[in-house]
MARBA-3410 file (N, C-alpha, C, O; in Angstrom, 1 decimal):
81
71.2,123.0,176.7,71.1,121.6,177.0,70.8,120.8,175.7,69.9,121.1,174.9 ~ 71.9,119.7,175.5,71.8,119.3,174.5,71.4,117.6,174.5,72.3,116.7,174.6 ~ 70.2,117.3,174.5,70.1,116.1,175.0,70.6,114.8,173.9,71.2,115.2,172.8 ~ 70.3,113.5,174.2,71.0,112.8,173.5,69.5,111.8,173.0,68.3,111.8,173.3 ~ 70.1,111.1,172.2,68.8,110.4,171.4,67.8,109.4,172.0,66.7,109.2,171.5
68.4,108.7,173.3,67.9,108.3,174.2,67.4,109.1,175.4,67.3,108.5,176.5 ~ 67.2,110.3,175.1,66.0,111.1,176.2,65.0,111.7,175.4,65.3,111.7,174.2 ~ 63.9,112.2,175.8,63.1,113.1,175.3,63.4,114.2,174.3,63.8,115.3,174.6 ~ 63.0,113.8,173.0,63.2,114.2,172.0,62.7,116.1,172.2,63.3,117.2,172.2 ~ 61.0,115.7,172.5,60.5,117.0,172.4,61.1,118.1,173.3,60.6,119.2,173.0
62.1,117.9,174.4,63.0,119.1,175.1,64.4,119.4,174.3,65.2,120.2,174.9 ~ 64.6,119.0,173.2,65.3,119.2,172.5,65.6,120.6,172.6,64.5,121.1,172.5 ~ 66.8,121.9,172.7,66.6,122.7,172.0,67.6,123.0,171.2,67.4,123.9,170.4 ~ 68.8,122.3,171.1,69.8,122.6,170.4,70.0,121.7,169.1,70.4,120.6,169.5 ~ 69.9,121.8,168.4,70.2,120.8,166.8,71.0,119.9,167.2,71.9,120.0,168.0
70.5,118.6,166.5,72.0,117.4,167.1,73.3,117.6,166.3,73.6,118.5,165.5 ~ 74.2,116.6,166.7,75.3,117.2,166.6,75.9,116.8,164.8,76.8,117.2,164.1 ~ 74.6,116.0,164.5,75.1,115.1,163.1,74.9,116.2,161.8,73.9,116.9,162.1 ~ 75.3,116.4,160.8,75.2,117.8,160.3,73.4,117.0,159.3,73.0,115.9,159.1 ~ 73.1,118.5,159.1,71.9,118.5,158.4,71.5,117.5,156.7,72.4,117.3,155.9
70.7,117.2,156.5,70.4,116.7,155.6,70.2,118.0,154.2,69.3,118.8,154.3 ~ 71.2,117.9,152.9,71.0,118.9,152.2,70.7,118.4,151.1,69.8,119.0,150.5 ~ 71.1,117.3,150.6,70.9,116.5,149.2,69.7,115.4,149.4,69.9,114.2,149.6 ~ 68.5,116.0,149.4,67.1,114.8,150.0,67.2,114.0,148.7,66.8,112.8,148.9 ~ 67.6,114.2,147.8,67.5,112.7,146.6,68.1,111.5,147.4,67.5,110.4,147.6
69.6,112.1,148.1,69.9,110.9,148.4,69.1,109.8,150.1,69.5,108.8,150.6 ~ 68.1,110.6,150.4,67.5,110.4,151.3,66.2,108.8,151.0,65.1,108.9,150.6 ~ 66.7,107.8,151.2,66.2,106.4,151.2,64.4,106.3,152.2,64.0,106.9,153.2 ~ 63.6,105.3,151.3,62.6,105.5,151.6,62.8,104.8,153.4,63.8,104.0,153.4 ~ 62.2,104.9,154.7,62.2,104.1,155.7,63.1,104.8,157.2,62.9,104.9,158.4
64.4,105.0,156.1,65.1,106.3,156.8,64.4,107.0,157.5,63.3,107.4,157.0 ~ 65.0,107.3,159.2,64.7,107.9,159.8,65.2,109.2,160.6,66.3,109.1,161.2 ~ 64.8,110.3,160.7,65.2,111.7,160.6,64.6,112.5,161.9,63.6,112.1,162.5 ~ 65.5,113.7,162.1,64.4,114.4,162.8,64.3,115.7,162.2,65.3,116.3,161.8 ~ 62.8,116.2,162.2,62.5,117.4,161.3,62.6,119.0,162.6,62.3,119.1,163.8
63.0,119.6,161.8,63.6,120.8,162.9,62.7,121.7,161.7,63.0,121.7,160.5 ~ 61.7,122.5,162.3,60.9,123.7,161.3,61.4,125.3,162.4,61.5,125.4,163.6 ~ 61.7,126.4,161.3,62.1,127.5,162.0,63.1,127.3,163.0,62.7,127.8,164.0 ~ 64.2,126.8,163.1,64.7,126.3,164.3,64.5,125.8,165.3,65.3,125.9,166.3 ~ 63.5,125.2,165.2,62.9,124.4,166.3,62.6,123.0,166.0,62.3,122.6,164.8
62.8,122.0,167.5,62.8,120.7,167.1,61.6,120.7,167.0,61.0,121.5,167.7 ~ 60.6,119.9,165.9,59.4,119.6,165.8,58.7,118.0,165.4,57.5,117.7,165.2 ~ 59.7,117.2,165.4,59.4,115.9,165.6,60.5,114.7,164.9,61.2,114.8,163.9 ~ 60.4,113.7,165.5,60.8,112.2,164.5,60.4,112.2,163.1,59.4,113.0,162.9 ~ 60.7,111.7,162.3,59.6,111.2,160.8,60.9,110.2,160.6,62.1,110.2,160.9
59.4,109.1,159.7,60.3,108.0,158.6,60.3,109.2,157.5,59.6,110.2,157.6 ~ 61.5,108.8,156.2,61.4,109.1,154.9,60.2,108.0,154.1,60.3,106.8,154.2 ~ 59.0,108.7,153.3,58.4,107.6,153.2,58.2,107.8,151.4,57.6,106.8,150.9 ~ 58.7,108.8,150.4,58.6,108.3,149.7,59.2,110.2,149.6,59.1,111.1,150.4 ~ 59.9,110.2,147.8,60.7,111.6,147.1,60.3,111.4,146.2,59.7,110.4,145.9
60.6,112.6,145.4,60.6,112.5,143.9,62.0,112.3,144.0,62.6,112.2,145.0 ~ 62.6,112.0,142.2,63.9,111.3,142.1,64.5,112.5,142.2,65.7,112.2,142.3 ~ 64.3,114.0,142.1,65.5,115.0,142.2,65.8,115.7,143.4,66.6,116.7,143.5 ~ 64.7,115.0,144.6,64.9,115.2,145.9,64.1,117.0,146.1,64.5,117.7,147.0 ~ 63.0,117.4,145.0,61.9,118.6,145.5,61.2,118.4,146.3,61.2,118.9,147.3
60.2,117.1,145.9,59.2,116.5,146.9,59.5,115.6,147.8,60.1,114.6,147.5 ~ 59.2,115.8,148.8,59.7,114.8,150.1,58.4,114.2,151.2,57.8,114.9,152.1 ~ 58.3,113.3,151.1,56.7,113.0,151.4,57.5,111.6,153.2,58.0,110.5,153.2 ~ 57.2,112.7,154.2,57.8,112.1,155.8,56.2,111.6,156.4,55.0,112.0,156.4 ~ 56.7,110.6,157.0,55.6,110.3,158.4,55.8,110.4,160.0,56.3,109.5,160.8
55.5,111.2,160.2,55.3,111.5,161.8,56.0,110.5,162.7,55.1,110.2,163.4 ~ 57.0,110.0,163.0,56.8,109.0,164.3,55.7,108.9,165.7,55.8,109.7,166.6 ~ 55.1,108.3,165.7,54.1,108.2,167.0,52.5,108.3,166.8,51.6,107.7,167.4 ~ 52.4,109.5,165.4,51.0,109.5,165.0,50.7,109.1,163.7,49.6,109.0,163.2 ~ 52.1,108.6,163.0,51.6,108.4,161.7,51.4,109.1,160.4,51.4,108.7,159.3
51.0,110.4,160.9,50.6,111.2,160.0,52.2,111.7,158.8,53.4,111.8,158.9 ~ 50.9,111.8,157.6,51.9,111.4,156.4,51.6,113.1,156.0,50.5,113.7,155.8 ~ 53.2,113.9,156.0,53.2,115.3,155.0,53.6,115.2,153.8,54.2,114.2,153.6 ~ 53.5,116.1,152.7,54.6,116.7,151.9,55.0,117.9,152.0,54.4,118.9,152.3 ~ 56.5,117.8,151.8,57.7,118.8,151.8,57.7,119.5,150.4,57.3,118.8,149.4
58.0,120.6,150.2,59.1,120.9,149.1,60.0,121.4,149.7,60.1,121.9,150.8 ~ 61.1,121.4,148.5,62.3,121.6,148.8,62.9,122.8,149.6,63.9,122.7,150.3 ~ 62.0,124.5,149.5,62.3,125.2,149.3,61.4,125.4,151.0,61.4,126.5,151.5 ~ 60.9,124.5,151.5,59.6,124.6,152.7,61.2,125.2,153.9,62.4,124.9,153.7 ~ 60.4,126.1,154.9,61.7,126.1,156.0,62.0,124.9,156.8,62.0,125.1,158.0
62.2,124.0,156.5,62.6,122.3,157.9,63.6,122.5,157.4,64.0,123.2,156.5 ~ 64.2,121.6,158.2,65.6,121.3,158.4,65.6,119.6,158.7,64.6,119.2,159.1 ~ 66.6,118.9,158.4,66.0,117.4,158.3,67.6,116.9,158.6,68.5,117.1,157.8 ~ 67.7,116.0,160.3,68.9,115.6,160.6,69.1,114.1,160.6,68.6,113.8,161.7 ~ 69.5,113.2,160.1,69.7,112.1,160.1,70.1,111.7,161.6,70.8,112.3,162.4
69.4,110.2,161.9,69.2,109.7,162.9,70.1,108.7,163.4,70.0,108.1,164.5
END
């Protein structure tokens, strides 16, 4: 079941259909994504701030706010929205 962006995110199980995000440099601050860890969907995030060669990747949560950092090399997977 492959739901669509207007249903419940968290029953998600299949990757959406838009291909994955591989070049995070070019990933703009505000930009919104969904983070997929281990192959699993694991939430919304804004892009909220990178370093300029796209290692560090610093997302915020949709819903709770909460602010991570990424490196490059972390297992997520990151799909443009």
């Amino acid at each position: 079941m492959n739901l669509t962006r207007n249903q419940d995110h968290s029953l998600r199980q299949a990757p959406p259909l838009n291909k994955a995000v591989h070049a995070w440099e070019e990933l703009r601050m505000g930009e919104m994504v969904e983070v997929w860890a281990g192959g699993s969907y694991a939430y919304m995030a804004y892009i909220d701030d990178r370093s300029n060669d796209g290692q560090l990747l610093w997302i915020i949560e949709d819903g709770t706010a909460t602010r991570t950092l990424f490196l490059r090399d972390d297992n997520i997977t990151l799909y443009p929205v």
